[in-house]
Backbone and ligand atoms as CSV (ligand in chain L), in Angstrom:
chain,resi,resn,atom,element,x,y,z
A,1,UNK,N,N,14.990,-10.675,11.063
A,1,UNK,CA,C,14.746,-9.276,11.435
A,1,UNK,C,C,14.672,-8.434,10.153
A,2,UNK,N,N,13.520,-7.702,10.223
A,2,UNK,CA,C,13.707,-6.750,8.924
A,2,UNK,C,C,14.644,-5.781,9.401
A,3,UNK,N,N,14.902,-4.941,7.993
A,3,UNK,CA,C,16.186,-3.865,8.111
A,3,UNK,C,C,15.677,-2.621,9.054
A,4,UNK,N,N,14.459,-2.372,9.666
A,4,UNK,CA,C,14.092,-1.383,10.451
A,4,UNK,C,C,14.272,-1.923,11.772
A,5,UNK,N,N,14.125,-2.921,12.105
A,5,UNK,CA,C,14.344,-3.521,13.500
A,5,UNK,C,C,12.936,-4.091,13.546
A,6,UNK,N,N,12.140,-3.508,12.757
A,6,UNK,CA,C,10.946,-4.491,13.108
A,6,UNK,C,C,10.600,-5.814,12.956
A,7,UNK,N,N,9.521,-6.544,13.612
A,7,UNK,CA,C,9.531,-7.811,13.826
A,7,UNK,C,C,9.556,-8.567,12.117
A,8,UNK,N,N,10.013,-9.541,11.895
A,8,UNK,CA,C,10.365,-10.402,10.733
A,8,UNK,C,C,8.761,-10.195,10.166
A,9,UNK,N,N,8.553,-10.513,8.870
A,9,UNK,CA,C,7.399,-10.721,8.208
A,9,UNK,C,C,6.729,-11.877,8.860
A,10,UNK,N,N,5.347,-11.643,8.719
A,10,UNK,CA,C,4.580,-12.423,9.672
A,10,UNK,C,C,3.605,-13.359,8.199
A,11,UNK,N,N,3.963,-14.375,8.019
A,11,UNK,CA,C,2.956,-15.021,6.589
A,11,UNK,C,C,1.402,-15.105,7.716
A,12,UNK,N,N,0.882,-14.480,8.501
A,12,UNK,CA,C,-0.235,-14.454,8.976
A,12,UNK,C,C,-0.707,-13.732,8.258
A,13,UNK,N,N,-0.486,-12.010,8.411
A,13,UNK,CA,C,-0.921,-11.308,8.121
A,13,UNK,C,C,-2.024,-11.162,7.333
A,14,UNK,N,N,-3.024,-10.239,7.514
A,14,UNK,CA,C,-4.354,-9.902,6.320
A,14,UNK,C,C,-3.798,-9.656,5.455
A,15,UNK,N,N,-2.634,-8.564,4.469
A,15,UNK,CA,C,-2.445,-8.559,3.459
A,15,UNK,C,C,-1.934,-10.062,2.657
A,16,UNK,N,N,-1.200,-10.343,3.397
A,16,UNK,CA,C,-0.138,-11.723,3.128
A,16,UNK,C,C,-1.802,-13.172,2.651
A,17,UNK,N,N,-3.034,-12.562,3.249
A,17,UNK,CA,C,-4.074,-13.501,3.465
A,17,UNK,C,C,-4.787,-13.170,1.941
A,18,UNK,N,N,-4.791,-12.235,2.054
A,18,UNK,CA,C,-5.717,-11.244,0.832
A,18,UNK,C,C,-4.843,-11.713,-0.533
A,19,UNK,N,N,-3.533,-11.664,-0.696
A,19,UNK,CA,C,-2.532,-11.872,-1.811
A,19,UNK,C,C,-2.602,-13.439,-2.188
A,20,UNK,N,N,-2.617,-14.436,-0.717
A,20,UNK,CA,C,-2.915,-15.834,-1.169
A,20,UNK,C,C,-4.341,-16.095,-1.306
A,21,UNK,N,N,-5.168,-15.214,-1.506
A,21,UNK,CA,C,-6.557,-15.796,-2.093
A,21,UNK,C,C,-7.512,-16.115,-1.037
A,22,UNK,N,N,-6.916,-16.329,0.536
A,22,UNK,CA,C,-7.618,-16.323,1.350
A,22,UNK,C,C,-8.788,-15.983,1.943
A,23,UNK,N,N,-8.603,-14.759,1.415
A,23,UNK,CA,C,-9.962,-13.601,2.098
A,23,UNK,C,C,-10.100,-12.934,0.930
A,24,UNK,N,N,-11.529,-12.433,0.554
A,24,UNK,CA,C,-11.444,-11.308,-0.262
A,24,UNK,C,C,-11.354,-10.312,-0.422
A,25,UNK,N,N,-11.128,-9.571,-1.216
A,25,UNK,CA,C,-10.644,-8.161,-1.383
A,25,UNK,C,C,-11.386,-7.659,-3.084
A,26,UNK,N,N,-11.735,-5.970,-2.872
A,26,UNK,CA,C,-12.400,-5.674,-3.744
A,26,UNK,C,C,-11.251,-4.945,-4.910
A,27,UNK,N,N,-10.711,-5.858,-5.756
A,27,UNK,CA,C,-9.723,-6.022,-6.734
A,27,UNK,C,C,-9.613,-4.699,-7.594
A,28,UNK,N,N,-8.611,-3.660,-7.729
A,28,UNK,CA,C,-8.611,-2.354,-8.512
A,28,UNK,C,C,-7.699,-2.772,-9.612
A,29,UNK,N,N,-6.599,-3.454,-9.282
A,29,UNK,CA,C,-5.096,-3.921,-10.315
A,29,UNK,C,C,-4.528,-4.792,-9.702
A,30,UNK,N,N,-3.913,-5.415,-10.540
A,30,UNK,CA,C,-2.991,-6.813,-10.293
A,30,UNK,C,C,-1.866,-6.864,-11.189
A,31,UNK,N,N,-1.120,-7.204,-11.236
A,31,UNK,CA,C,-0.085,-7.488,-12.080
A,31,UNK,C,C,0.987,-8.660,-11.197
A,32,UNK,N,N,2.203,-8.737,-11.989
A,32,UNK,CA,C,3.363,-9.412,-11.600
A,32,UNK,C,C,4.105,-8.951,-9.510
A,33,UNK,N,N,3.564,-7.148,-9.833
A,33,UNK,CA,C,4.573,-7.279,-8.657
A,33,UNK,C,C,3.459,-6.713,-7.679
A,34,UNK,N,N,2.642,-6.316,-7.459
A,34,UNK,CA,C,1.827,-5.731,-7.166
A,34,UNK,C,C,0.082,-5.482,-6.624
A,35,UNK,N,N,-0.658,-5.948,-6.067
A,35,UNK,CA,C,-1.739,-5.679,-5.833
A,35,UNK,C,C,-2.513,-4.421,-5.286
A,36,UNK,N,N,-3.315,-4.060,-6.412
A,36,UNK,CA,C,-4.466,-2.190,-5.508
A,36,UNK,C,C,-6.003,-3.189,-5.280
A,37,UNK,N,N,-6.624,-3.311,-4.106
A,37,UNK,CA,C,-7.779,-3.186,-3.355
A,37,UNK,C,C,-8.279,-1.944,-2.790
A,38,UNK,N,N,-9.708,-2.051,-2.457
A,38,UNK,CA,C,-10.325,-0.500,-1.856
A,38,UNK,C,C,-9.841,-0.512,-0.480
A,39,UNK,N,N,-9.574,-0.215,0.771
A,39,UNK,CA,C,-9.751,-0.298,1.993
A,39,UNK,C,C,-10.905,-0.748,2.081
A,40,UNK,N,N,-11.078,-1.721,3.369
A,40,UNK,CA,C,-12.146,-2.089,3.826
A,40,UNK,C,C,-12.692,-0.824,4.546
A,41,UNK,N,N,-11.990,-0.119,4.914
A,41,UNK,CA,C,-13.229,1.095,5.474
A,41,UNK,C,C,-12.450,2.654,5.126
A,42,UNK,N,N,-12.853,3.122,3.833
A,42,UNK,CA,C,-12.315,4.124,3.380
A,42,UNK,C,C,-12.452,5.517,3.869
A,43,UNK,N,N,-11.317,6.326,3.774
A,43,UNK,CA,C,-11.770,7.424,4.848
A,43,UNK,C,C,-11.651,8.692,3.943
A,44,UNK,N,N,-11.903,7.727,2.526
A,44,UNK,CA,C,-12.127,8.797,1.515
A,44,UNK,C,C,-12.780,8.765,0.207
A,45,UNK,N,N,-13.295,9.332,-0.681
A,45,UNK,CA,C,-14.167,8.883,-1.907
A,45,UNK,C,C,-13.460,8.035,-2.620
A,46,UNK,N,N,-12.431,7.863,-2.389
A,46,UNK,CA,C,-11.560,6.650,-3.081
A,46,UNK,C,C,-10.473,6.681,-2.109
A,47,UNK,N,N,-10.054,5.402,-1.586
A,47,UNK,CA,C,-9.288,4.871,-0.595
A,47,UNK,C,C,-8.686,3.738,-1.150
A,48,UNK,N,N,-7.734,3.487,-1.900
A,48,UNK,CA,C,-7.282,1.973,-2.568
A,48,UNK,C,C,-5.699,1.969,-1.855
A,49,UNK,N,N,-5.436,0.638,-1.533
A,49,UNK,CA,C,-4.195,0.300,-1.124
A,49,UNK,C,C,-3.159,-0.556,-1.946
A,50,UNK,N,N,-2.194,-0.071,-1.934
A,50,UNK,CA,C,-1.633,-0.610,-3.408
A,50,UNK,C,C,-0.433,-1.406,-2.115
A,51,UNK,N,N,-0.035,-2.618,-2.404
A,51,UNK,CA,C,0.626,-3.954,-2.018
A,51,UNK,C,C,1.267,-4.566,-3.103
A,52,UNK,N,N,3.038,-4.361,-2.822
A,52,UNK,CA,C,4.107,-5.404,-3.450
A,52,UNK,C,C,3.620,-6.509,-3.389
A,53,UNK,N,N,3.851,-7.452,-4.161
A,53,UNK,CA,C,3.422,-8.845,-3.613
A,53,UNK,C,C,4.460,-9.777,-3.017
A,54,UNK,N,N,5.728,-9.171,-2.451
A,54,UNK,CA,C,6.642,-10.246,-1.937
A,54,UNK,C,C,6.425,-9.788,-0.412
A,55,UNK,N,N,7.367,-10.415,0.422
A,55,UNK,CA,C,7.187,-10.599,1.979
A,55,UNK,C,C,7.994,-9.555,2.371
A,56,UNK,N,N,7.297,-7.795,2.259
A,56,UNK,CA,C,8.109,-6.895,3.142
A,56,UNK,C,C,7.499,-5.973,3.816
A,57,UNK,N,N,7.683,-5.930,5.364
A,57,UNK,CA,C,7.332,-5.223,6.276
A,57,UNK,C,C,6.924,-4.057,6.058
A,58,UNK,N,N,8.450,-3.135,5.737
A,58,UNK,CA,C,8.264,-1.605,5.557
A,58,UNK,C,C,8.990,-1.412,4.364
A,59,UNK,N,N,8.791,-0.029,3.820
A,59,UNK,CA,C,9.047,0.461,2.763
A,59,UNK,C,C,11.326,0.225,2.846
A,60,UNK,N,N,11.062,0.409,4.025
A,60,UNK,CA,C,13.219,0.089,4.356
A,60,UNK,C,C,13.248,-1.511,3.366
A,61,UNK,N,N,12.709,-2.065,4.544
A,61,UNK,CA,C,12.659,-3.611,3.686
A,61,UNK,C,C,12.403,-3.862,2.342
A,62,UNK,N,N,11.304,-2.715,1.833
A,62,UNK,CA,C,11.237,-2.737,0.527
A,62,UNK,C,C,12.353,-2.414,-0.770
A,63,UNK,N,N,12.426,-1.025,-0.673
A,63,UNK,CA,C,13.452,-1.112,-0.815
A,63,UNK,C,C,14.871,-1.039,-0.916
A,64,UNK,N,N,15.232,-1.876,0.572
A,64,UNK,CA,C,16.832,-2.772,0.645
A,64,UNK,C,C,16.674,-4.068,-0.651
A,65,UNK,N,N,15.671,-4.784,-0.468
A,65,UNK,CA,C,15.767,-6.146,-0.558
A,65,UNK,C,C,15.469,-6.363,-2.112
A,66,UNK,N,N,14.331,-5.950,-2.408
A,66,UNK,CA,C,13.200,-5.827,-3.459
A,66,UNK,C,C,14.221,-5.905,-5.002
A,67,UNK,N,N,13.819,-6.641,-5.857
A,67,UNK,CA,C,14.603,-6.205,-7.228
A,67,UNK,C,C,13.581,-5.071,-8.277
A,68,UNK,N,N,14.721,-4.233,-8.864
A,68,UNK,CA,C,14.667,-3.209,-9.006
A,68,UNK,C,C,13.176,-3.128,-10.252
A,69,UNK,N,N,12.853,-4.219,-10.536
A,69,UNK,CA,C,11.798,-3.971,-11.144
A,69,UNK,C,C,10.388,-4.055,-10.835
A,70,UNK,N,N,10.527,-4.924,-9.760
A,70,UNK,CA,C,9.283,-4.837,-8.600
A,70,UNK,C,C,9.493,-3.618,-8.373
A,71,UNK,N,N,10.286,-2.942,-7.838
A,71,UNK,CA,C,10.090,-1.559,-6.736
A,71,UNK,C,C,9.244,-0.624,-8.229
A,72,UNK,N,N,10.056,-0.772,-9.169
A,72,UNK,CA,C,9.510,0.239,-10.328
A,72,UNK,C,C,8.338,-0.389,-10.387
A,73,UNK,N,N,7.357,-1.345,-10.899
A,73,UNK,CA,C,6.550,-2.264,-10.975
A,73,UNK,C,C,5.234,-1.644,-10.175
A,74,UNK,N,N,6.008,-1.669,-8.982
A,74,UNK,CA,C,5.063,-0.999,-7.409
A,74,UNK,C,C,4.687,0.120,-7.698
A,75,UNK,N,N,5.164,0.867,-7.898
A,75,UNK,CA,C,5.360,2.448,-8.150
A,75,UNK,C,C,4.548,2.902,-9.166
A,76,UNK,N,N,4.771,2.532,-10.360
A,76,UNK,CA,C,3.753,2.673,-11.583
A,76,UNK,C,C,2.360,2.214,-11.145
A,77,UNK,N,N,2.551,0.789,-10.423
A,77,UNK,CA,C,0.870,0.760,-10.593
A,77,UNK,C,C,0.519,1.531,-9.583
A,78,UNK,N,N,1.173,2.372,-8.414
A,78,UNK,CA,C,0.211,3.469,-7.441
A,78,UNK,C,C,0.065,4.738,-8.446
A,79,UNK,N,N,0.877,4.919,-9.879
A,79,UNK,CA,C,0.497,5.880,-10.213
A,79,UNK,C,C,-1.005,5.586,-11.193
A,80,UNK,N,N,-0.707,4.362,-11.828
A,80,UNK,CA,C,-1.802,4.039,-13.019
A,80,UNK,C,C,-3.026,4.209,-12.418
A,81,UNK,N,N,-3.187,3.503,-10.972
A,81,UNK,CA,C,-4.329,3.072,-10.285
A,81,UNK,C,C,-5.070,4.907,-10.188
A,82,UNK,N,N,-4.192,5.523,-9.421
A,82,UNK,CA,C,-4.191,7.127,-9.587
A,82,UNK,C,C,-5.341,7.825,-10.591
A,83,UNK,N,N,-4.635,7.543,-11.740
A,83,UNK,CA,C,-4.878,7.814,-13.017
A,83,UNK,C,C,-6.480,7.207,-13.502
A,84,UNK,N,N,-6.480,6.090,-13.214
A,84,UNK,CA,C,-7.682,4.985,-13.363
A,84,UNK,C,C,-8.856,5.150,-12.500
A,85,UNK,N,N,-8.482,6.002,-11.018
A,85,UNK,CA,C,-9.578,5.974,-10.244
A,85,UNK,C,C,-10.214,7.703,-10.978
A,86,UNK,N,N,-9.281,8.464,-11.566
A,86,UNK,CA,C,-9.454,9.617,-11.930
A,86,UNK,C,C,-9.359,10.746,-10.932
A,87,UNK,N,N,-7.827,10.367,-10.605
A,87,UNK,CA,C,-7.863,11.674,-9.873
A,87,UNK,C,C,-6.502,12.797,-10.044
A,88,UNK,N,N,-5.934,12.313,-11.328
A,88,UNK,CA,C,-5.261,13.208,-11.724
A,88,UNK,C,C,-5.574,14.528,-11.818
A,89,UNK,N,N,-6.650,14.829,-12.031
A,89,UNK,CA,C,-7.292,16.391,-12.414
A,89,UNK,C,C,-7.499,17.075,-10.751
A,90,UNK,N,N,-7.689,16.314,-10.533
A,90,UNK,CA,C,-7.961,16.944,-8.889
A,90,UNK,C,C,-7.055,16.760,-7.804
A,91,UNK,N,N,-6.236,15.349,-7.971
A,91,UNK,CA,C,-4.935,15.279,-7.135
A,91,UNK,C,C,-5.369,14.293,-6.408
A,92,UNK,N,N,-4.710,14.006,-5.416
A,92,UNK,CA,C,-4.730,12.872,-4.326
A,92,UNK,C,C,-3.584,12.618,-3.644
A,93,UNK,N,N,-3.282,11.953,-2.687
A,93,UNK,CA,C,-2.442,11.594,-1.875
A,93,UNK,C,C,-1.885,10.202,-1.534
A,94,UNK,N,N,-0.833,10.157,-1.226
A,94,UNK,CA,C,0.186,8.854,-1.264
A,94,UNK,C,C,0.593,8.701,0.117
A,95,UNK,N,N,0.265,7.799,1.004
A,95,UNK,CA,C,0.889,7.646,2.454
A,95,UNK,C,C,0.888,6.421,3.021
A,96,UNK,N,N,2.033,6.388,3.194
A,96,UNK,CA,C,2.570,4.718,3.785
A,96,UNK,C,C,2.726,5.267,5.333
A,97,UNK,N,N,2.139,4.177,6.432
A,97,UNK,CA,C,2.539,4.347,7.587
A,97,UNK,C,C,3.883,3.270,7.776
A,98,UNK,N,N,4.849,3.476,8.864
A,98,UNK,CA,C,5.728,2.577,9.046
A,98,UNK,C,C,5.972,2.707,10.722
A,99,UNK,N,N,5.597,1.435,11.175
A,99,UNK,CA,C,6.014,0.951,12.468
A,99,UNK,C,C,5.215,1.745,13.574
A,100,UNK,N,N,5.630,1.633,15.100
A,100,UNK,CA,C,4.496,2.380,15.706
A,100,UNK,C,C,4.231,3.886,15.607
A,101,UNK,N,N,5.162,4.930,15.743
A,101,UNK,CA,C,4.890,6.166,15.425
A,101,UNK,C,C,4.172,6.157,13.905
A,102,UNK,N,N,4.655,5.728,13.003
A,102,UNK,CA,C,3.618,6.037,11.938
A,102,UNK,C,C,2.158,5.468,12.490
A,103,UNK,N,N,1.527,4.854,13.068
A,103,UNK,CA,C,0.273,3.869,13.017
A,103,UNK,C,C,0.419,3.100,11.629
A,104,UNK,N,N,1.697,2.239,11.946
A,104,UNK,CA,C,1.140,0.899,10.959
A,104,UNK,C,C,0.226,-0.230,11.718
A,105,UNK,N,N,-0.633,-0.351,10.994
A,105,UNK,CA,C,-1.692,-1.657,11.782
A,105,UNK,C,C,-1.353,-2.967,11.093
A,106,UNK,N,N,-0.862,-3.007,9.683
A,106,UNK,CA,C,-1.046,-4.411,8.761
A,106,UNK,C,C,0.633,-4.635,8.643
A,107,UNK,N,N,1.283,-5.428,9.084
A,107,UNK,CA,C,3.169,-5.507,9.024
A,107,UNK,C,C,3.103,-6.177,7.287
A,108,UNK,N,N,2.559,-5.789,6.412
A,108,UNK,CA,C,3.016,-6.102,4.796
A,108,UNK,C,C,3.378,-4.533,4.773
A,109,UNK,N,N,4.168,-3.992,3.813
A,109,UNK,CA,C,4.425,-2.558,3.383
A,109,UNK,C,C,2.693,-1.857,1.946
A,110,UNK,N,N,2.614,-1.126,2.253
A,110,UNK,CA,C,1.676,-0.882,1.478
A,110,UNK,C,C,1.602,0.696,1.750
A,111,UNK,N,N,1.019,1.596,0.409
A,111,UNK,CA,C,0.492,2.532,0.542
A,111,UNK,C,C,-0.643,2.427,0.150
A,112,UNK,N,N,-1.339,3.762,0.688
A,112,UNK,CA,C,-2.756,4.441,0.908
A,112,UNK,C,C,-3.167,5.211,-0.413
A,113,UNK,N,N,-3.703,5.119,-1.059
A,113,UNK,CA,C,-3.746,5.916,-2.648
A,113,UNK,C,C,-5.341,6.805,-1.583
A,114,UNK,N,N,-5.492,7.828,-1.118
A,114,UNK,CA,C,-6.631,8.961,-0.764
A,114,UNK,C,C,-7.140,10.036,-1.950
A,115,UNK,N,N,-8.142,10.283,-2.510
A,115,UNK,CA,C,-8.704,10.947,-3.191
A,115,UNK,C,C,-10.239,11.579,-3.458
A,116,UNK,N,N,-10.853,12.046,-4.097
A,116,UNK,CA,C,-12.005,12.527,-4.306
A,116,UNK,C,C,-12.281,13.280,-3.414
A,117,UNK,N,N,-11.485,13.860,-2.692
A,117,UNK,CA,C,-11.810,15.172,-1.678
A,117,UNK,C,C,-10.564,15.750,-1.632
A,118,UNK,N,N,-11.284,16.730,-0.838
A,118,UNK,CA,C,-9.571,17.826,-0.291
A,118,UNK,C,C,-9.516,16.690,1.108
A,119,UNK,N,N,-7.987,16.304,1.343
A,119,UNK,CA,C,-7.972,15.209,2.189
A,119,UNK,C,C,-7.351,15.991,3.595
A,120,UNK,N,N,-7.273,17.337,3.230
A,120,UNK,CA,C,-6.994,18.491,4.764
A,120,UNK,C,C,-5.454,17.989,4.586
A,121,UNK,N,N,-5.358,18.527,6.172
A,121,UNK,CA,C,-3.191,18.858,6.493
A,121,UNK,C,C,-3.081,17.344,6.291
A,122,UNK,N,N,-1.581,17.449,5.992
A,122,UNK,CA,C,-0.631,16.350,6.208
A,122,UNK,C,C,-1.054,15.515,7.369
A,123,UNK,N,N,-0.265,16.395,8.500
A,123,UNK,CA,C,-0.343,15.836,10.122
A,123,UNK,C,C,-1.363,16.323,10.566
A,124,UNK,N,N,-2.481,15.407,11.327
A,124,UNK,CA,C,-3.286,16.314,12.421
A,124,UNK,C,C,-2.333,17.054,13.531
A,125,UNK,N,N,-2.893,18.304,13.838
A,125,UNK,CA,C,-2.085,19.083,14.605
A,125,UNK,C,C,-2.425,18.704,16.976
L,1,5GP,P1,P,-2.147,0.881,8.135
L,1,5GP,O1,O,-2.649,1.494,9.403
L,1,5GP,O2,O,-1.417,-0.414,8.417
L,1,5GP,O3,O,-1.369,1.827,7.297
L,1,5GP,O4,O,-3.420,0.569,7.272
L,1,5GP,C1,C,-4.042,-0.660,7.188
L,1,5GP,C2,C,-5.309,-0.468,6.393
L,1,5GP,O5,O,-5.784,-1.744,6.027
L,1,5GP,C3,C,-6.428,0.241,7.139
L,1,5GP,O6,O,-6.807,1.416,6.413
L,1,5GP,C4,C,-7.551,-0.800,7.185
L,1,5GP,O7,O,-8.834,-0.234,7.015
L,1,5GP,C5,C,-7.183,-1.730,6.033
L,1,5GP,N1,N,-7.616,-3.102,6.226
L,1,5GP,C6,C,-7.468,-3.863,7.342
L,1,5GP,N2,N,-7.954,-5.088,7.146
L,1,5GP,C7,C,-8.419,-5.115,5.869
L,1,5GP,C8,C,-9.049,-6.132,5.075
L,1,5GP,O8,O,-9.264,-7.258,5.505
L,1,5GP,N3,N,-9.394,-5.784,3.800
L,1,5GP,C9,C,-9.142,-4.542,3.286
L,1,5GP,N4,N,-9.522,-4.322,2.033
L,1,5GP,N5,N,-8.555,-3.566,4.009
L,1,5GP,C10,C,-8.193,-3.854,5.288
């Protein structure tokens, strides 16, 4: 059981598929702890998803479990990638869904790096 109650990590998963080489993915950064790909269907001029590379559900699972240099590891590369797609000057947005009220669809933990537009409210109302 992960630490949210949600269901255990699933080694099915598309991300978990994409990380073992399985399927492809259109590659932004890689490193030790970490993988950024584009979304397969971006809902913005730049849409990249940045992925820990160990087996955790949600960001709880992340990090409870995670050693402390992965979590830092993770973190830097959603900012570098940031930086790299060029959207420091204009800004962008960071959003992890978790479990059903968030609309998580993929059970790996991952955020949403959104940019090259004004990406509107937070919440749709
Ligand atoms: P979630 O709703 O879980 O936060 O977001 C999952 C995201 O993964 C969605 O934006 C979806 O478009 C993306 N996605 C799903 N399957 C694939 C895939 O096979 N490749 C890539 N690159 N993105 C995917």
């Amino acid at each position: 059981m992960s630490v949210t109650g949600l269901p255990p990590y699933d080694d099915s998963n598309i991300f978990a598929r994409i990380l073992r080489g399985e399927i492809p993915c259109k590659r932004v950064a890689e490193d030790d702890y970490a993988l950024a790909f584009h979304d397969i269907a971006p809902q913005t001029p730049v849409h990249v998803l940045v992925i820990p590379k160990g087996r955790w559900v949600s960001a709880a699972d992340f990090h409870a479990g995670a050693e402390d240099a992965a979590i830092a590891g993770f973190w830097r590369m959603v900012s570098a990638v940031a930086k790299a797609q060029g959207l420091e000057a204009t800004g962008y947005r960071i959003l992890s869904n978790m479990g059903q009220d968030g609309g998580q669809e993929v059970p790996h933990f991952h955020v949403h790096l959104f940019g090259g537009r004004r990406v509107g409210r937070m919440v749709p109302l």
